[in-house]
C-alpha positions as CSV (number, residue, x, y, z in Angstrom):
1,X,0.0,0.0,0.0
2,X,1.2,3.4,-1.2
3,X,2.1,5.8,1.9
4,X,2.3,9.7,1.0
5,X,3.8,12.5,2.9
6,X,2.0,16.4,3.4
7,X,5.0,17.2,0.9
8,X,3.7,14.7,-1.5
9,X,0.2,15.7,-1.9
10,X,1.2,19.4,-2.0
11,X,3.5,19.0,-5.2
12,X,0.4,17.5,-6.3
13,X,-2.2,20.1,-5.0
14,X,-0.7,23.4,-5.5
15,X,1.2,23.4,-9.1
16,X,-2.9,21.5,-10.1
17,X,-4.2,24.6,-8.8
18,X,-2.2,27.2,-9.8
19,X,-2.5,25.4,-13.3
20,X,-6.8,25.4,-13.0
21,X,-6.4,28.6,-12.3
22,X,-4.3,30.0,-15.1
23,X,-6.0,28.2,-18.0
24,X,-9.5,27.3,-16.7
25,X,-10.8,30.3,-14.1
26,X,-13.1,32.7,-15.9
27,X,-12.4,36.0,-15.2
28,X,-14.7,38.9,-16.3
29,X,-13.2,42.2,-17.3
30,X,-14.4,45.3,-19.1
31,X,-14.6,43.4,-22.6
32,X,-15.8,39.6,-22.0
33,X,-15.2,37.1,-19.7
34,X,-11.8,35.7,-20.1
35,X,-8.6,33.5,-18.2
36,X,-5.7,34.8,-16.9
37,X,-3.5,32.8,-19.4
38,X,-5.5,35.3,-21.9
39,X,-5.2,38.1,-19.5
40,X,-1.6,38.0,-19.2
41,X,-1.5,37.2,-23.0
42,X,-3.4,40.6,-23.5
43,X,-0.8,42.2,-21.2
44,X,2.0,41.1,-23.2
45,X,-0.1,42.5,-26.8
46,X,-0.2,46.2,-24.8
47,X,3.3,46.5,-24.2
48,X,5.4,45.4,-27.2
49,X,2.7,44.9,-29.6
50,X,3.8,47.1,-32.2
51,X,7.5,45.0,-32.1
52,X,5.5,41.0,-32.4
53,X,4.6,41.4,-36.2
54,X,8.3,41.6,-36.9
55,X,9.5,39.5,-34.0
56,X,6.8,36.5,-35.6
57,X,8.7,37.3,-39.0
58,X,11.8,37.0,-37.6
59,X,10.4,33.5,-35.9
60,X,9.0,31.6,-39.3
61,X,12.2,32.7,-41.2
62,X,14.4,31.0,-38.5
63,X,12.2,28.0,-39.1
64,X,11.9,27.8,-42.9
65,X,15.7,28.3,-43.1
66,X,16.9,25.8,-40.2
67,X,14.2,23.4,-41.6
68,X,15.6,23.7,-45.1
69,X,19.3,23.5,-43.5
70,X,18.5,20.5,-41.5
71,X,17.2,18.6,-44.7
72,X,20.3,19.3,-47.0
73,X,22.9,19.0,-45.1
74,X,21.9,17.5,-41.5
75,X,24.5,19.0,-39.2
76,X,25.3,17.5,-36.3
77,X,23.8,19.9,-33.8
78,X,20.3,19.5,-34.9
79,X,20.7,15.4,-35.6
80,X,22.5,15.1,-32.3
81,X,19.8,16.1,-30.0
82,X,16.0,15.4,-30.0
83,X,14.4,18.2,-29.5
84,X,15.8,20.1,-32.4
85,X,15.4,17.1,-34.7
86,X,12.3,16.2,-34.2
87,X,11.3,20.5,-34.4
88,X,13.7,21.3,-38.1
89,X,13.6,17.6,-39.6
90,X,10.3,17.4,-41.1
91,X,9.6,16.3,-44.3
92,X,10.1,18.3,-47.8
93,X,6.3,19.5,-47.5
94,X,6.6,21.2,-44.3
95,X,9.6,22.8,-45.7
96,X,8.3,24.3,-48.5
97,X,5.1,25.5,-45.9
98,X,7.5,26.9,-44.0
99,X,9.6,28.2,-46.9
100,X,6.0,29.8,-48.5
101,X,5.1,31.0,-44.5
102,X,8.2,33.1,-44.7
103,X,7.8,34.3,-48.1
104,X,3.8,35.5,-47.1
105,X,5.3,37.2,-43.2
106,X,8.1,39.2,-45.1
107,X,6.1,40.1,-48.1
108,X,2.7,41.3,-45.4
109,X,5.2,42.7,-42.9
110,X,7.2,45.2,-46.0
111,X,4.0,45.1,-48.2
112,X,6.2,44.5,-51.0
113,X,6.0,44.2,-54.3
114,X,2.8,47.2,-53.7
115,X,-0.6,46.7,-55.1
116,X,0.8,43.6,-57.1
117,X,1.0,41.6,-54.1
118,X,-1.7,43.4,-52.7
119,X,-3.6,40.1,-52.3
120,X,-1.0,38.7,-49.8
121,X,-0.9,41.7,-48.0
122,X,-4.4,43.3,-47.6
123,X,-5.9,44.0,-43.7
124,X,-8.3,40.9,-45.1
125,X,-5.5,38.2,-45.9
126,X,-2.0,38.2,-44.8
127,X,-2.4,41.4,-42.9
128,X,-5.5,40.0,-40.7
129,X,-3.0,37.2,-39.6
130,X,0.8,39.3,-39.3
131,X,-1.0,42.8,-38.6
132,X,-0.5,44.3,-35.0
133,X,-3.0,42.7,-33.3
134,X,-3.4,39.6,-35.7
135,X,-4.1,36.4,-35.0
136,X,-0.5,35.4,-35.4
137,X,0.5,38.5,-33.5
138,X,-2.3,37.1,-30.8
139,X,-0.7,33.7,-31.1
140,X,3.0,34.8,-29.9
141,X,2.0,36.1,-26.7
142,X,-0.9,33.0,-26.1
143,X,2.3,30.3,-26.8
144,X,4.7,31.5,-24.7
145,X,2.4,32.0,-21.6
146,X,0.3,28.9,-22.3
147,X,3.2,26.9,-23.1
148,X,5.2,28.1,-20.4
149,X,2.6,27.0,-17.8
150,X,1.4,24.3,-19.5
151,X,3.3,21.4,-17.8
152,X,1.3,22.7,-14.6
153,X,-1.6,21.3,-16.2
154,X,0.2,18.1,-17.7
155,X,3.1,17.1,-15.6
156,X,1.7,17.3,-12.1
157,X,-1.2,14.6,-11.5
158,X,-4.5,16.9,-12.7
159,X,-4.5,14.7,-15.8
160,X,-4.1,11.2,-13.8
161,X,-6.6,12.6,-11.2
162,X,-9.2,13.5,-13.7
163,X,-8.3,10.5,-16.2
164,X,-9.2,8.1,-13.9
165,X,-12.6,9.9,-12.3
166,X,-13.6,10.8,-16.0
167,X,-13.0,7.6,-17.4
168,X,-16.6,6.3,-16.7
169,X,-18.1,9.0,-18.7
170,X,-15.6,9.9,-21.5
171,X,-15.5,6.2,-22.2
172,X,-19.1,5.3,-23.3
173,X,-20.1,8.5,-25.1
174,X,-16.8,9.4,-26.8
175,X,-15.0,6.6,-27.4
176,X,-12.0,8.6,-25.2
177,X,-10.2,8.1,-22.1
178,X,-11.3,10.7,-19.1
179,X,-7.9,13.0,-19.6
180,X,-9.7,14.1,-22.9
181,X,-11.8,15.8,-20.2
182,X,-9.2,18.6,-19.5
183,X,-8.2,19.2,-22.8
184,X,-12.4,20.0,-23.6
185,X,-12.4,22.1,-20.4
186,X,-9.3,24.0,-21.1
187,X,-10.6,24.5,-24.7
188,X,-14.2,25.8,-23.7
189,X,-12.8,28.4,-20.9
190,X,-9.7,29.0,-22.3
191,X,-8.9,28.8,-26.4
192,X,-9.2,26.2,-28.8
193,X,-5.7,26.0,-29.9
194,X,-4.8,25.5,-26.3
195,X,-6.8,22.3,-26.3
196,X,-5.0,21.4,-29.7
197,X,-1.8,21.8,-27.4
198,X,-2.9,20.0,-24.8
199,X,-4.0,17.3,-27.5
200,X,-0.9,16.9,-29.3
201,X,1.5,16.9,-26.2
202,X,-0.2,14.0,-24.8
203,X,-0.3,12.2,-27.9
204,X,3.7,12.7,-28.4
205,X,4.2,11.1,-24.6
206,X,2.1,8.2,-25.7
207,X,-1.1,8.8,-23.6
208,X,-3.5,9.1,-26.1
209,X,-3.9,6.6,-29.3
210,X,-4.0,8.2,-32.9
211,X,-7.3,7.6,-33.2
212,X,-7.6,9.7,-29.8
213,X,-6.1,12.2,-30.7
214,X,-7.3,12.8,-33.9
215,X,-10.9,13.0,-32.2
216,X,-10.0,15.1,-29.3
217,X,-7.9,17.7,-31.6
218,X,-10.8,17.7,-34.1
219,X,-14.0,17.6,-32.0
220,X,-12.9,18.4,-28.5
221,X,-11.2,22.0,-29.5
222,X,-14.1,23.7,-28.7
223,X,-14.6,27.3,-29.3
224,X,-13.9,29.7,-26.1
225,X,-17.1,31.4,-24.3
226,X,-14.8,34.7,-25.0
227,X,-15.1,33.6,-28.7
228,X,-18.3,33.4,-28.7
229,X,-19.7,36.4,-27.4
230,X,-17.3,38.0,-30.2
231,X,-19.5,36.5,-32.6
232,X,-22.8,36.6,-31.4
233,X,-22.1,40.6,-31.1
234,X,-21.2,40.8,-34.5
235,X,-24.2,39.7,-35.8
236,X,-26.0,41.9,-33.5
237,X,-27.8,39.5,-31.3
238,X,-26.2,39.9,-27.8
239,X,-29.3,39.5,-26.2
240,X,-29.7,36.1,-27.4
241,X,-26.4,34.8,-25.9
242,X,-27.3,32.3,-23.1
243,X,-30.1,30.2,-25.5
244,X,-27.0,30.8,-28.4
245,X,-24.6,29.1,-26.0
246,X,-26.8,26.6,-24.8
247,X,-27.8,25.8,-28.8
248,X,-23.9,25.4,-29.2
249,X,-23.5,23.4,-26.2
250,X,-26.6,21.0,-27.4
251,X,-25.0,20.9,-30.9
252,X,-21.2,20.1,-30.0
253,X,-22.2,17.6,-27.7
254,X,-24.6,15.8,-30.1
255,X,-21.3,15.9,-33.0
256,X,-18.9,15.0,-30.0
257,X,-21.2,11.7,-29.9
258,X,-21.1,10.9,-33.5
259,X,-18.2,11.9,-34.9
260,X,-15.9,9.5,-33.3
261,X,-18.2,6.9,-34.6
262,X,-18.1,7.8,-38.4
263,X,-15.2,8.1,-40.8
264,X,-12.6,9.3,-40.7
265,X,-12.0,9.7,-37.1
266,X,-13.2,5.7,-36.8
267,X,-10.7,5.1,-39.5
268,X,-8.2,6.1,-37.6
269,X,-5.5,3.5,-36.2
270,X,-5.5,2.7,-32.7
271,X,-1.9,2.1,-32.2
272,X,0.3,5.3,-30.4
273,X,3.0,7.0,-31.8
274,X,5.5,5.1,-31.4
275,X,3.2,2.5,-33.6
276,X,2.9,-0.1,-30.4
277,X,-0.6,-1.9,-29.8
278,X,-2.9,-0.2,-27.7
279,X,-1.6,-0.4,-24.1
280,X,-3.8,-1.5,-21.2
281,X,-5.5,1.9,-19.9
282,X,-4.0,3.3,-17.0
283,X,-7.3,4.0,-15.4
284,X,-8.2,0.7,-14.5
285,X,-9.2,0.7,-11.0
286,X,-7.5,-2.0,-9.3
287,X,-9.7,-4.4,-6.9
288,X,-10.3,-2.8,-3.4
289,X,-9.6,1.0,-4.4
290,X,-11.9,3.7,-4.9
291,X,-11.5,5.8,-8.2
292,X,-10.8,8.6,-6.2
293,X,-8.2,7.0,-4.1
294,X,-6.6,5.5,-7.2
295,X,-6.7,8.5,-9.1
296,X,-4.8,10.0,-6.0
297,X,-2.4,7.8,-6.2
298,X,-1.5,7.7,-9.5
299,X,-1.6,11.7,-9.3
300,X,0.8,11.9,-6.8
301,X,3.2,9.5,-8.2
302,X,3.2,11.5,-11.1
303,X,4.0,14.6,-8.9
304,X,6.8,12.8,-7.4
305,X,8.7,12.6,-10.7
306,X,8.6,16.4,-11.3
307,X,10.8,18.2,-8.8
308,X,12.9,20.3,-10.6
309,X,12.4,24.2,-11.2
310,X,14.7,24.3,-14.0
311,X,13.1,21.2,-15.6
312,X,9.8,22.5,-15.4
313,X,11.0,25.9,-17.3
314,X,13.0,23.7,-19.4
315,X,9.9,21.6,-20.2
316,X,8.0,25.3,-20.5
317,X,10.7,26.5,-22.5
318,X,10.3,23.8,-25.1
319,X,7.0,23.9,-25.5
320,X,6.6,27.5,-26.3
321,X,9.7,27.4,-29.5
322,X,7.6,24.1,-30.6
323,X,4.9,26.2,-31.4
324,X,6.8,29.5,-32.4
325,X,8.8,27.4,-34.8
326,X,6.2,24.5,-36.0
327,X,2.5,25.8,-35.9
328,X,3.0,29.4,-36.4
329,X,4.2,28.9,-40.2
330,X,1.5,26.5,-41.0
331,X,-1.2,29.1,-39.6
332,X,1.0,31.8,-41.8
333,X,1.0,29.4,-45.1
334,X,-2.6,27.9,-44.6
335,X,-4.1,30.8,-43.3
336,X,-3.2,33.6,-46.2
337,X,-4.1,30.9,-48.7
338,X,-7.3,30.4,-47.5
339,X,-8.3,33.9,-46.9
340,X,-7.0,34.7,-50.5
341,X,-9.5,32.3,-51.5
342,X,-11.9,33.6,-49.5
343,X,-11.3,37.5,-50.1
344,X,-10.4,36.8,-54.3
345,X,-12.6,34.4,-55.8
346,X,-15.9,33.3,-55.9
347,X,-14.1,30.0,-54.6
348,X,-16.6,29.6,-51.2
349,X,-19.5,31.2,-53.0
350,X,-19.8,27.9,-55.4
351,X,-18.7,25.5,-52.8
352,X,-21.5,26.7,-50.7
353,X,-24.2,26.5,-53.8
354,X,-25.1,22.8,-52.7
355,X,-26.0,24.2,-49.2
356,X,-29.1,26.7,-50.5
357,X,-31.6,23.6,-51.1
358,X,-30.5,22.5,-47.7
359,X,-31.0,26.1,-46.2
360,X,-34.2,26.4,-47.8
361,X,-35.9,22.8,-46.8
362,X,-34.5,24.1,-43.5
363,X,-37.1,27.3,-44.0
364,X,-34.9,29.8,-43.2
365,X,-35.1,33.4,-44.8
366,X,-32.4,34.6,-47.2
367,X,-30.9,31.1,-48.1
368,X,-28.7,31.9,-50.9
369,X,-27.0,34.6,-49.1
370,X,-26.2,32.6,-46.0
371,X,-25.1,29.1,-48.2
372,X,-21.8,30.7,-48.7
373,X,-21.1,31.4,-44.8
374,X,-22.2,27.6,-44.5
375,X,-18.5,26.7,-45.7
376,X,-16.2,30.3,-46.0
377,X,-15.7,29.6,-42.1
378,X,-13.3,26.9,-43.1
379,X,-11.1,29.7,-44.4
380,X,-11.6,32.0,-41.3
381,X,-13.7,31.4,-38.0
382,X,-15.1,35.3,-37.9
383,X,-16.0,35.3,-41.9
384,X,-19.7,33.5,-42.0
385,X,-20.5,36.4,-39.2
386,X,-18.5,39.4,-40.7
387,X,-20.2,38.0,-44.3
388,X,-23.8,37.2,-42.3
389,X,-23.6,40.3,-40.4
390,X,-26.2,42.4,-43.0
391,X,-28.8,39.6,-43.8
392,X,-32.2,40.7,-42.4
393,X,-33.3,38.1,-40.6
394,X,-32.4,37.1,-37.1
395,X,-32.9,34.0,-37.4
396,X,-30.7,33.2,-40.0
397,X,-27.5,35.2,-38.5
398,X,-28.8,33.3,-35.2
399,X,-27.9,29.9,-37.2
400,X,-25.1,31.4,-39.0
401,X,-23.1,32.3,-35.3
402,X,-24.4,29.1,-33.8
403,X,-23.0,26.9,-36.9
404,X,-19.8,29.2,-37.2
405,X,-18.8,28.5,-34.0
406,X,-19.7,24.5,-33.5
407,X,-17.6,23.9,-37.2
408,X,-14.5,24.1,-34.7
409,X,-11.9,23.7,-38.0
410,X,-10.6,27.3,-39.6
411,X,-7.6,27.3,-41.5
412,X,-6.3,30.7,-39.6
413,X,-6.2,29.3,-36.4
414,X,-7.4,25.3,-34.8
415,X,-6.6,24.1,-38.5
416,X,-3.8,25.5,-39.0
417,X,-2.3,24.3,-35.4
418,X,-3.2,21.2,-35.8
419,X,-2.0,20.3,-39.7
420,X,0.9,21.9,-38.0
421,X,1.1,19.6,-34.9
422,X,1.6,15.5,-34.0
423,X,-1.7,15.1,-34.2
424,X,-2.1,12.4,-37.0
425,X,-5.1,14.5,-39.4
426,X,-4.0,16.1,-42.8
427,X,-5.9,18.1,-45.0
428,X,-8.7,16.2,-46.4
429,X,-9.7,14.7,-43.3
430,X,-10.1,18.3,-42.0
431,X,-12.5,19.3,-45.0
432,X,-14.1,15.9,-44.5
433,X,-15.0,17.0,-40.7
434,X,-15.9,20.2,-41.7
435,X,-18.3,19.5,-44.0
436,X,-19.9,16.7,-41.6
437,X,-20.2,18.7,-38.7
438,X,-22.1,21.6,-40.5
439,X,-24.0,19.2,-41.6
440,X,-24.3,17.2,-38.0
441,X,-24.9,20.6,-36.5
442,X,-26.8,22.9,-39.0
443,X,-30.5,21.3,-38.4
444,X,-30.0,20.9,-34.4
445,X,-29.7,24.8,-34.6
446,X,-32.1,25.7,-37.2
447,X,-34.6,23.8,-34.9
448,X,-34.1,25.6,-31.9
449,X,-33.8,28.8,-34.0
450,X,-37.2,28.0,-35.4
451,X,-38.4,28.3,-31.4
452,X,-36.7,31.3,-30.5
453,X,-37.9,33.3,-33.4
């Protein structure tokens, strides 16, 4: 029987704590209600703000040109050590992403080449990702205080303690093991893209299968409440926001159901990363334990093996220059491609031509203006509302905010993380998801907009 000191439970108790409160405690201020991960990330924008377009420029160019370094001539002091191999040797395609990231951040951040590469450029395309105040702008200060912090959440016992008490109802609805649950929770207070961390840090240590993770990075990255209210402002409804929550809490958790359950996510292989069969789950509850005294247990022996400051910040350290140097160039690539689509051609407009018939049969007002906004939030998560914004009805920028927000993939931010994380999705199978949960989603919230109007 397992025997633990004060000491032990405290190294267990207070870095779980301190790491709740950082990512998960809502916070209101003047704007929305919001996290202090956020709060300190805000902090951060207001003081060298003006200086992160150019340091983020300075970031992907470092990582297109060690990345193309590492693949031709493989020095020894990225090949030697782990970490840097496994962040600059990556494959010719995520060179050229990176290569193409750096060609779109120095091209927005000089707006060269004048109105001829205006289309790069624009406040609508590369600008509304590199710009002061941009989501990659946004997404220098979130990394390196989320990343920083995050082995509080990871390394410390919260996900052994939660795993195992979680386990009885992540299980048997989503196919997924009760860690999933703090990744979901950490995703609906905090950010999406901090769930997508969350995600694809586990699955690199071997705790979740690729299946698992390819479901939680997918279907568990749930837009913030902060997020949200954003949207449901734009589309000038804010007095509709607790039934327009509650429809996008009825909705995700009805796609959370099925999704695992249907391809691809069922395709996906079972087997972890380092391709080994699936391992006997660690939260089992041995005969003649509670699950709350196991989870306890396994909690704390977690803490046990994290005692050092140095590797904590180490750890911290790490995590931050994974994301600096691998997602942020795949948001940059993706991100300007798919707004340049979105901004330049009638690309979205004819994808979302098969979604009027649905819209109509649906009986909602102005269908053929709101088919496009059905699919142009693949590019962008704030574009259906932005496009939706002027269509008269209510009820159909109701459904267009609701179905914006429960889509969860956008190429400028969760999509773009994840094509540029471990997490084993590509391309296609993020269109694929895409498409089914609008369709999953889109008559669960015409329905309840049908009551509310």
């Amino acid at each position: 029987m397992n025997t633990f000191t004060a000491k032990d439970y405290l190294r267990f108790i207070i870095p779980s704590i301190i790491g709740i409160f950082l990512f998960m405690m809502p916070i209101p201020t003047e704007e929305a209600v919001t996290i202090p991960i956020a709060i300190l990330s805000d902090w951060l924008q207001l003081l060298i703000g003006s200086a992160i377009p150019a340091l983020m420029t300075l970031l992907i160019i470092i990582a297109a040109v060690v990345s193309l370094t590492a693949r031709v001539a493989k020095p020894d002091f990225i090949t030697n050590y782990e970490f840097r191999n496994n962040l600059f040797m990556v494959s010719w395609f995520w060179v050229i992403v990176r290569i193409l990231a750096a060609v779109f951040a120095v091209i927005t951040l000089f707006q060269l080449g004048g109105s001829s590469t205006e289309l790069i450029w624009s406040e609508y395309t590369g600008g509304l990702l590199l710009g002061e105040g941009g989501l990659i702008t946004l997404l220098f200060s979130l990394f390196l205080f989320a990343g920083l912090f995050l082995p509080l959440l990871l390394n410390f016992g919260l996900l052994e303690w939660f795993g195992t008490l979680m386990a009885k109802i992540m299980r048997p609805l989503f196919r997924l093991p009760g860690r999933a649950s703090i990744d979901s929770l950490a995703s609906w207070l905090g950010d999406g893209t901090i769930g997508v961390m969350l995600t694809n840090k586990q699955y690199e240590e071997g705790h979740y299968s690729k299946r698992e993770a390819a479901v939680i990075g997918t279907t568990f990255s749930i837009v913030s409440i902060t997020f949200s209210i954003v949207i449901i402002k734009e589309v000038d409804l804010e007095a509709y926001f607790i039934p327009f929550y509650l429809t996008i809490a009825l909705a995700g958790f009805i796609a959370a159901i099925i999704m695992p359950r249907i391809p691809p996510l069922s395709l996906k292989k079972k087997t972890y990363i380092s391709e080994a069969e699936e391992e006997e789950s660690l939260e089992d509850v041995p005969d003649g334990k509670s699950r709350i005294q196991h989870g306890t247990e396994m909690a704390i022996e977690a803490a046990k093996k994290n005692n050092s400051v140095s590797h904590f910040f180490k750890s911290g350290m790490k995590n931050v220059l994974d994301m600096w140097l691998g997602v942020a160039p795949v948001v940059m690539a993706f991100g300007t491609i798919a707004l340049i689509l979105a901004e330049e051609t009638s690309f979205f407009v004819i994808l979302g031509t098969p979604f009027v018939p649905i819209l109509e049969l649906l009986q909602l007002p102005n269908a053929a203006d709101a088919a496009q906004t059905m699919v142009v939030g693949f590019a962008d998560m704030f574009l259906p509302a932005i496009i939706g914004a002027d269509i008269p009805s209510e009820m159909t920028r109701f459904v267009i905010a609701a179905v914006s927000v429960t889509q969860l993939i956008y190429m400028s931010e969760v999509g773009g993380v994840l094509l540029g994380s471990k997490v084993p999705v590509n391309f296609l199978d993020l269109v694929l998801i895409f498409l089914l949960r609008t369709i999953i989603t889109l008559p669960i919230i015409a329905g309840v907009a049908h009551l509310l109007f």
